[in-house]
Biopython code that builds the backbone (N, CA, C, O; Angstrom):
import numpy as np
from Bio.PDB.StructureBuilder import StructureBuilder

atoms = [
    (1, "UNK", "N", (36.916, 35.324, 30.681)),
    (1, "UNK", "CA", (36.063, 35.446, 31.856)),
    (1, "UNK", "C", (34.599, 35.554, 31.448)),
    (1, "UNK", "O", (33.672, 34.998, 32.036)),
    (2, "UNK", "N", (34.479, 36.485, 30.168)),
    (2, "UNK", "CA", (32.963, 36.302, 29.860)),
    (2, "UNK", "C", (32.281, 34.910, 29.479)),
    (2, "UNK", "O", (31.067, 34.815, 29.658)),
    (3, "UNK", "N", (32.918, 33.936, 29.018)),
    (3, "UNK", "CA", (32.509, 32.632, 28.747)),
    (3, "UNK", "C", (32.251, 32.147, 29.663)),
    (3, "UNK", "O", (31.135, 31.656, 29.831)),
    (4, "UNK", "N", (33.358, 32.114, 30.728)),
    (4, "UNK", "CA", (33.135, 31.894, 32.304)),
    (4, "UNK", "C", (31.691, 31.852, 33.136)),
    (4, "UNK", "O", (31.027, 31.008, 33.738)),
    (5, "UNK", "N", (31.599, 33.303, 32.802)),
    (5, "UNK", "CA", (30.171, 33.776, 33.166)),
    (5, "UNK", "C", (28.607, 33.204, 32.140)),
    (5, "UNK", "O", (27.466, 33.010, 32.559)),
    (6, "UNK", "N", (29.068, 33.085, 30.945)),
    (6, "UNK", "CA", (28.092, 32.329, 30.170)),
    (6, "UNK", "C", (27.644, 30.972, 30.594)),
    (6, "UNK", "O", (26.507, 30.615, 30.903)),
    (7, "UNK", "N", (28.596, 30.376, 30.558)),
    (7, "UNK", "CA", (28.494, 28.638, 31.286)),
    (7, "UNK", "C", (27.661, 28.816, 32.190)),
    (7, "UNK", "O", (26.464, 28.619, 31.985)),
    (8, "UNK", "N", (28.144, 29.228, 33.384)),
    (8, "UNK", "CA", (27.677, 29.888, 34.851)),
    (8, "UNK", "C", (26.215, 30.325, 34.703)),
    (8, "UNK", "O", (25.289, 29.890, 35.389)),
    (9, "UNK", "N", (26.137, 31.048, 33.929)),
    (9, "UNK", "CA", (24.247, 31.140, 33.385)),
    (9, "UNK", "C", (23.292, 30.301, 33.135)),
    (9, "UNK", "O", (22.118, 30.086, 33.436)),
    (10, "UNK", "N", (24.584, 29.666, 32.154)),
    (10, "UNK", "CA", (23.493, 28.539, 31.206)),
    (10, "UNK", "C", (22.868, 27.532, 31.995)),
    (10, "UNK", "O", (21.754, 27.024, 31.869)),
    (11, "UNK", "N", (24.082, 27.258, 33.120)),
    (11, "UNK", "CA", (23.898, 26.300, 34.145)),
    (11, "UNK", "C", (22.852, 26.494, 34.829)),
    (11, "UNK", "O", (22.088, 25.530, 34.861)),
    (12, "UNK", "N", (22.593, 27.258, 35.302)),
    (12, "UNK", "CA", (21.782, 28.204, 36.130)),
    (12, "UNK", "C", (20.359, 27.783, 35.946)),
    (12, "UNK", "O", (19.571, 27.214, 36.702)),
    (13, "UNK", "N", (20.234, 28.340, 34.412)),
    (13, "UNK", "CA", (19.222, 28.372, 33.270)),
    (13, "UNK", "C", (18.681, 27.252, 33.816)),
    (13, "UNK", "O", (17.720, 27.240, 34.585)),
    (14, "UNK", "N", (19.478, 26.023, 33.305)),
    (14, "UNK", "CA", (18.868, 24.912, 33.035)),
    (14, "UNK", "C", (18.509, 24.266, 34.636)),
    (14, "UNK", "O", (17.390, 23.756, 34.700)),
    (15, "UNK", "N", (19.071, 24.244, 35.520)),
    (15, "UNK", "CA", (18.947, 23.878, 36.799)),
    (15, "UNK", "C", (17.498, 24.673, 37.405)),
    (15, "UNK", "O", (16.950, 24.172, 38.387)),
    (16, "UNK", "N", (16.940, 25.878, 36.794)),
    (16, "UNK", "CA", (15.887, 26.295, 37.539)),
    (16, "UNK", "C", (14.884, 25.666, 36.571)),
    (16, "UNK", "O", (13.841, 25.259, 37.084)),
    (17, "UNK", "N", (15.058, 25.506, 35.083)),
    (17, "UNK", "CA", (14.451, 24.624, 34.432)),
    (17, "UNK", "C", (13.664, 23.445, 34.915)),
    (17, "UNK", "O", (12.458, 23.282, 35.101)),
    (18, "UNK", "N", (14.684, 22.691, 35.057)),
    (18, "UNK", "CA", (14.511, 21.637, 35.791)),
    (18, "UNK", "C", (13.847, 21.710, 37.141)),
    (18, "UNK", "O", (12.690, 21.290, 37.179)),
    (19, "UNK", "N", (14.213, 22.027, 37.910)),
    (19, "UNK", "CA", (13.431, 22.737, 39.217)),
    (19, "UNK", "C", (11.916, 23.072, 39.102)),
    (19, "UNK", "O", (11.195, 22.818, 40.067)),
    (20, "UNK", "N", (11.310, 23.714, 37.801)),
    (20, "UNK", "CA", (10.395, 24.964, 37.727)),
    (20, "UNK", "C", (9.545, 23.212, 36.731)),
    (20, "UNK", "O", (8.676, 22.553, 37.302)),
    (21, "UNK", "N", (9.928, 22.935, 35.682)),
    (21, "UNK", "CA", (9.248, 21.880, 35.111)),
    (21, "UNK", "C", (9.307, 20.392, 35.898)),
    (21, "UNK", "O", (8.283, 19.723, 36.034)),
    (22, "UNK", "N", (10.465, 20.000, 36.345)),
    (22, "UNK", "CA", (10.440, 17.829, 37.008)),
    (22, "UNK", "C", (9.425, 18.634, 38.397)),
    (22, "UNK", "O", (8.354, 18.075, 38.636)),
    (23, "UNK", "N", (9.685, 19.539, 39.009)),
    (23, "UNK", "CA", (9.189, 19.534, 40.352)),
    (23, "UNK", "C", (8.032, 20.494, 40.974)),
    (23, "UNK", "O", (7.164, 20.080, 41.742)),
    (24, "UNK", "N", (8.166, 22.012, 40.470)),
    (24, "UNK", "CA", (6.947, 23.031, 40.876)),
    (24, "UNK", "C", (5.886, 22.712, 40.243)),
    (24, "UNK", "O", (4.823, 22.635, 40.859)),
    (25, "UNK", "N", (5.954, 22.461, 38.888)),
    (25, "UNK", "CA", (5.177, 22.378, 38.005)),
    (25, "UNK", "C", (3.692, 20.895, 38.512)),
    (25, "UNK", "O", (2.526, 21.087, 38.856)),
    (26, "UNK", "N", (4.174, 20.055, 38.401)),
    (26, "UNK", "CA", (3.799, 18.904, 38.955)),
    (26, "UNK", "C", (2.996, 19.150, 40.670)),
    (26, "UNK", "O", (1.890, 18.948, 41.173)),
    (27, "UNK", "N", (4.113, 19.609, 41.031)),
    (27, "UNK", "CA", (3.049, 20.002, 42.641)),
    (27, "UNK", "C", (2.129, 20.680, 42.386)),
    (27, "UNK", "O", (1.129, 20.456, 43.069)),
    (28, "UNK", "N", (2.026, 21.790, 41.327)),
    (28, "UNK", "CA", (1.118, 22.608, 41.865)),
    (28, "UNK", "C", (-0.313, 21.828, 41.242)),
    (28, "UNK", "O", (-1.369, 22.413, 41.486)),
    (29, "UNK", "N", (-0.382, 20.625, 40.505)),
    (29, "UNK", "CA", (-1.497, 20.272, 40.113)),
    (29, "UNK", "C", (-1.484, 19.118, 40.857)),
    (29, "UNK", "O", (-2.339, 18.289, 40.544)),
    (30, "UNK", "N", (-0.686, 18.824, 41.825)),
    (30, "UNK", "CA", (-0.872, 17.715, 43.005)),
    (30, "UNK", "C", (-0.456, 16.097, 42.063)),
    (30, "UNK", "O", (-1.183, 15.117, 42.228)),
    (31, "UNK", "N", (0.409, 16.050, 41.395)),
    (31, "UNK", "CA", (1.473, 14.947, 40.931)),
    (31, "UNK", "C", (2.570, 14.799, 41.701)),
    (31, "UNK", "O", (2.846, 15.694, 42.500)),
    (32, "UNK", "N", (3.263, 13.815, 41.612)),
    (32, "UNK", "CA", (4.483, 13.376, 41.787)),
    (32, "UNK", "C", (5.186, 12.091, 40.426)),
    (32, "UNK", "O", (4.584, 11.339, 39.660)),
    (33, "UNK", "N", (6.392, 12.295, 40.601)),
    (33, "UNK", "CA", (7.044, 11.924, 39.758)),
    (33, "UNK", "C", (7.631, 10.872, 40.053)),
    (33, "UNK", "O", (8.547, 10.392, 39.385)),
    (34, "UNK", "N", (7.083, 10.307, 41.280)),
    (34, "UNK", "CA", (7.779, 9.026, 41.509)),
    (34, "UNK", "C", (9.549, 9.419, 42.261)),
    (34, "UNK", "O", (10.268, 8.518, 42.694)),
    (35, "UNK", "N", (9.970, 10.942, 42.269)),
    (35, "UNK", "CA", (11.069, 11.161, 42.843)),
    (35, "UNK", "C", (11.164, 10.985, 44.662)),
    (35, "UNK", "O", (11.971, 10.240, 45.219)),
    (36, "UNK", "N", (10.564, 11.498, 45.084)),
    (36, "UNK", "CA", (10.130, 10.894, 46.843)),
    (36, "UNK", "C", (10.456, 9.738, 47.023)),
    (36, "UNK", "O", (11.527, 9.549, 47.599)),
    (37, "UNK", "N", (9.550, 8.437, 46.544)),
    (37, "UNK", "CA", (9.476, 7.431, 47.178)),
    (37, "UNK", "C", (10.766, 6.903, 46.209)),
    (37, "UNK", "O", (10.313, 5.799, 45.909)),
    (38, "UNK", "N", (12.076, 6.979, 45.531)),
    (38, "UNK", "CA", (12.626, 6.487, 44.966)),
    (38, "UNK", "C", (13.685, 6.755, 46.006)),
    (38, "UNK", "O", (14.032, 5.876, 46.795)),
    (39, "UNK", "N", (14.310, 8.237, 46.008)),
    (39, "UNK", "CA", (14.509, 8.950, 47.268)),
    (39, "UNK", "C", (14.832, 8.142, 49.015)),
    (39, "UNK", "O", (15.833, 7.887, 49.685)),
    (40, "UNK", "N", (13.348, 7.977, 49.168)),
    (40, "UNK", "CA", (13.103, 6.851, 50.327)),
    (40, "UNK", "C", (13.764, 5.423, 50.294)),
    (40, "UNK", "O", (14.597, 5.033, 51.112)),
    (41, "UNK", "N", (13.363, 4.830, 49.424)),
    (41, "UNK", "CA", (14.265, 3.773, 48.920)),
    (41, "UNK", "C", (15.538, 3.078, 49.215)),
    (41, "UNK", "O", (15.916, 1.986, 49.640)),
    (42, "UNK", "N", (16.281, 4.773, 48.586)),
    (42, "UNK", "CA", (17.403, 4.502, 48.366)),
    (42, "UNK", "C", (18.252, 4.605, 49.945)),
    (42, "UNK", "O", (19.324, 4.036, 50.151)),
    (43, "UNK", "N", (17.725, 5.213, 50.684)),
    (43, "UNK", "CA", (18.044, 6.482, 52.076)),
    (43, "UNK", "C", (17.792, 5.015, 52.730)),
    (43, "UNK", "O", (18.833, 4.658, 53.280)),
    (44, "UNK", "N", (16.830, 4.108, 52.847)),
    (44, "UNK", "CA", (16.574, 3.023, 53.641)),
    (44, "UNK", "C", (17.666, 1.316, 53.158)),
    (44, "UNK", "O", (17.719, 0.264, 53.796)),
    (45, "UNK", "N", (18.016, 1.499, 52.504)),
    (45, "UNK", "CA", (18.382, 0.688, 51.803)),
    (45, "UNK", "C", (20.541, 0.472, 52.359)),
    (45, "UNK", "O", (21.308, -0.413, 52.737)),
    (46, "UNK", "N", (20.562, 2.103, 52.002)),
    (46, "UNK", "CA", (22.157, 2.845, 53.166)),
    (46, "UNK", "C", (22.015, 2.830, 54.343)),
    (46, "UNK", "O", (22.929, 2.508, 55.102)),
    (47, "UNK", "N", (20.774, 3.194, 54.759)),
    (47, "UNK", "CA", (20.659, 2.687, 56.679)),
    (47, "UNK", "C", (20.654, 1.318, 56.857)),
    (47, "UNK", "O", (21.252, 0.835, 57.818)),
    (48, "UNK", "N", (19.976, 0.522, 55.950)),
    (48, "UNK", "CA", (20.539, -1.163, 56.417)),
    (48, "UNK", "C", (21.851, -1.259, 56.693)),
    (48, "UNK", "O", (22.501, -1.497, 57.711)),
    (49, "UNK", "N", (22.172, -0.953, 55.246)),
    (49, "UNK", "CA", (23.654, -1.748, 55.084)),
    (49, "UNK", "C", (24.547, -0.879, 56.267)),
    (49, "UNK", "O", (25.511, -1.484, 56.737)),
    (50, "UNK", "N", (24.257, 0.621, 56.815)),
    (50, "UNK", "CA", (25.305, 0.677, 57.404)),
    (50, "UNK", "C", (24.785, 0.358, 58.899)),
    (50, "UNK", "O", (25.783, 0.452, 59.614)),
    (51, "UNK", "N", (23.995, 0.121, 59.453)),
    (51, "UNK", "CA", (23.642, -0.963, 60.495)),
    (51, "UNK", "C", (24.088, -2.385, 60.295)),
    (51, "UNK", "O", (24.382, -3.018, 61.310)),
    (52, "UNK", "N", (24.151, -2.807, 59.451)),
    (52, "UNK", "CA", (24.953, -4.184, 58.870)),
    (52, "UNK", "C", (26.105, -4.115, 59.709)),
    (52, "UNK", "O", (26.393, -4.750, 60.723)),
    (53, "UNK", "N", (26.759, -3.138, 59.031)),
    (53, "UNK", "CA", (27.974, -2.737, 59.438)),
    (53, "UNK", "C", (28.341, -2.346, 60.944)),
    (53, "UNK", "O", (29.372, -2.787, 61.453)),
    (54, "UNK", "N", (27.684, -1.711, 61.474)),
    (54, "UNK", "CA", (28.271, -1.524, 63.149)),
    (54, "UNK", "C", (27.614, -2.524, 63.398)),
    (54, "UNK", "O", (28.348, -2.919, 64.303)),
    (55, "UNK", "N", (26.590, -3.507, 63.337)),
    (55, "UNK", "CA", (26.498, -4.719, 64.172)),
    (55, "UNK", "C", (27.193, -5.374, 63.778)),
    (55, "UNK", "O", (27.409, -4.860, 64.875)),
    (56, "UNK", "N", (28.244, -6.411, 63.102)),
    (56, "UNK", "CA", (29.217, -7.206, 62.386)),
    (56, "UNK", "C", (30.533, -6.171, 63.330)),
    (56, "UNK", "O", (31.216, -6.766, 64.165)),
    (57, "UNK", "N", (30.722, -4.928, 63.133)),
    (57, "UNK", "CA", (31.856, -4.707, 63.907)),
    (57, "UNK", "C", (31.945, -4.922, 65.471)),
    (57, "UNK", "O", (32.956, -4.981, 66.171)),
    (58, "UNK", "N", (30.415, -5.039, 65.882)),
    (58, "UNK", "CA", (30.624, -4.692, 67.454)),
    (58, "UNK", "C", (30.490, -6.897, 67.844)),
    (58, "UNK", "O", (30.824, -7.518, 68.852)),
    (59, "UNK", "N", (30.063, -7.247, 66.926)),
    (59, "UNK", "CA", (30.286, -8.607, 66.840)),
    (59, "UNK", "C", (31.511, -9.168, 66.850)),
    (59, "UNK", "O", (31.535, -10.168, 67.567)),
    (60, "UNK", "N", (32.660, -8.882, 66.272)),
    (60, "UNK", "CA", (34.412, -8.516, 65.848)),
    (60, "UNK", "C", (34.631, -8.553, 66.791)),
    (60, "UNK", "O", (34.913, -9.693, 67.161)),
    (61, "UNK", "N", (34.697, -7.235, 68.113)),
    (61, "UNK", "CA", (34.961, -6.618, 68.850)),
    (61, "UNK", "C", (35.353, -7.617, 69.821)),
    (61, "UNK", "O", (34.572, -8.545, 70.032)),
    (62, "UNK", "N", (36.693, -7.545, 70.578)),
    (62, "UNK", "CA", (37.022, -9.049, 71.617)),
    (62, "UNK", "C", (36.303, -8.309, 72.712)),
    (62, "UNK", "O", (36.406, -7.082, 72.723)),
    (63, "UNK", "N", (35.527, -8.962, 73.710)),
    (63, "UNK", "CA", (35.398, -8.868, 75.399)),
    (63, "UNK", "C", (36.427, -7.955, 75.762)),
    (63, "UNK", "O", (37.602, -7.844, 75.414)),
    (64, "UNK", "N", (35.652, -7.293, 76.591)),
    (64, "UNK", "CA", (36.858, -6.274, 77.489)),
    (64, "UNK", "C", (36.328, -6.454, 78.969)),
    (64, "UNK", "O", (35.200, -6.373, 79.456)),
    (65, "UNK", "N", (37.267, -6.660, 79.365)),
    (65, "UNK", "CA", (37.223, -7.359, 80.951)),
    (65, "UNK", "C", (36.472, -5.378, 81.882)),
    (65, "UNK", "O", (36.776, -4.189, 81.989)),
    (66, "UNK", "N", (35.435, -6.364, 82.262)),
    (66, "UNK", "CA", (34.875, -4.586, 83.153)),
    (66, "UNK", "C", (35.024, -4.954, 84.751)),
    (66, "UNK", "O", (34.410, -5.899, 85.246)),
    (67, "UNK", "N", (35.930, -4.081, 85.522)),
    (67, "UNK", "CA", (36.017, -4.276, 87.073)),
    (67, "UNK", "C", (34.568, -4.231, 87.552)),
    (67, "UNK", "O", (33.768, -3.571, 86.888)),
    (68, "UNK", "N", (34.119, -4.944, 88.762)),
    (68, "UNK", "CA", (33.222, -5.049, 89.488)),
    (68, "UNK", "C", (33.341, -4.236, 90.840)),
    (68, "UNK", "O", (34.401, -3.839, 91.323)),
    (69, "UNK", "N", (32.099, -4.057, 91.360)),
    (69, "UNK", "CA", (32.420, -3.100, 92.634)),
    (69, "UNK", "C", (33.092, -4.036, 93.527)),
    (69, "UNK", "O", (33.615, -3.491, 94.499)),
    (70, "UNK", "N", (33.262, -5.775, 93.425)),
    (70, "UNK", "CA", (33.923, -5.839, 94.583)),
    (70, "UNK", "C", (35.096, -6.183, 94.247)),
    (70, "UNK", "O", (35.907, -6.730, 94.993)),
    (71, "UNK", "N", (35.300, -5.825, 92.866)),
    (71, "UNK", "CA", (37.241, -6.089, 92.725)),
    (71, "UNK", "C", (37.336, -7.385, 91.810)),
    (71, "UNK", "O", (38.458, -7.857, 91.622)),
    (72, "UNK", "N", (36.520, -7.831, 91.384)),
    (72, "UNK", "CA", (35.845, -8.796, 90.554)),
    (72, "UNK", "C", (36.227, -8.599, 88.963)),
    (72, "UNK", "O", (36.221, -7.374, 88.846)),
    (73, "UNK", "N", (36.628, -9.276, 87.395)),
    (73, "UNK", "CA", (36.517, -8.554, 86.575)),
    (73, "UNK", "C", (35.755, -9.414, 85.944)),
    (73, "UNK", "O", (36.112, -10.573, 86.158)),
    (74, "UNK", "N", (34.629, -9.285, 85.086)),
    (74, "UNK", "CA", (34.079, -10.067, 84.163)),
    (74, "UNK", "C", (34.932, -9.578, 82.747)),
    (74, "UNK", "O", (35.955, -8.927, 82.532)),
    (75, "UNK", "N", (33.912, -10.273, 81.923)),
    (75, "UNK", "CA", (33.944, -9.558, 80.120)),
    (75, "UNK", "C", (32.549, -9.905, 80.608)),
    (75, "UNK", "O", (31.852, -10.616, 81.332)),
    (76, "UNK", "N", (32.643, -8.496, 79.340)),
    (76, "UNK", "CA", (30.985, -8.729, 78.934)),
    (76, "UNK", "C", (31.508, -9.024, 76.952)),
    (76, "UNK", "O", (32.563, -9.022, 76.318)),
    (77, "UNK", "N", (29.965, -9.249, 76.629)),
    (77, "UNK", "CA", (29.915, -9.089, 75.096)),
    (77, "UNK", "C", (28.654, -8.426, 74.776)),
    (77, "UNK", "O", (27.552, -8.509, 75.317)),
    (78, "UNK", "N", (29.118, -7.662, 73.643)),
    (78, "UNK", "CA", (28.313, -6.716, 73.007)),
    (78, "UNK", "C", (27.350, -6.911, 71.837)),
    (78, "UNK", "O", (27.897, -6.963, 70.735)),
    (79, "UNK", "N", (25.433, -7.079, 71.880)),
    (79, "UNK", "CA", (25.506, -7.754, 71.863)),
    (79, "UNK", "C", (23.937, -6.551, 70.297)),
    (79, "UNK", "O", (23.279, -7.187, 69.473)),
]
sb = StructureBuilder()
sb.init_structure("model")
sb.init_model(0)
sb.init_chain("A")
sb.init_seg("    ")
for serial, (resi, resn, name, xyz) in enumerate(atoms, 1):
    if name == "N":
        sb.init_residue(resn, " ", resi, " ")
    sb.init_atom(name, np.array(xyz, "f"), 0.0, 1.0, " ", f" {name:<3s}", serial, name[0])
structure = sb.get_structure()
């Protein structure tokens, strides 16, 4: 269990490391590391593709006949 707890530290250690040097460090003299806009990128890049995706499915999608107020049914398509 004490090793347990060592790991668990070390981890720790190094994660505020990292934290305290790639990121506080840098802000406080008004840098960036290029992590943001990579970030952005990537976040815009998964909103395409999954807009890709529900437009191609709602494209798929057969007509569904919608009643009319006078008893009428069309399809519509989705569009």
């Amino acid at each position: 269990m004490e090793d347990l707890w060592c790991v668990a530290l070390g981890v720790f250690q190094l994660w505020l490391f990292v934290v305290v040097f790639f990121i506080t460090l840098p802000a406080m003299f008004g840098l960036s590391l290029g992590v943001t806009g990579l970030y952005i990128q990537i976040l815009v890049k998964i909103l395409e593709w999954a807009t890709l995706r529900i437009q191609r499915g709602r494209q798929e999608q057969p007509s569904v006949p919608v009643p009319l107020p006078n008893g009428l049914f069309t399809t519509t398509t989705h569009k």
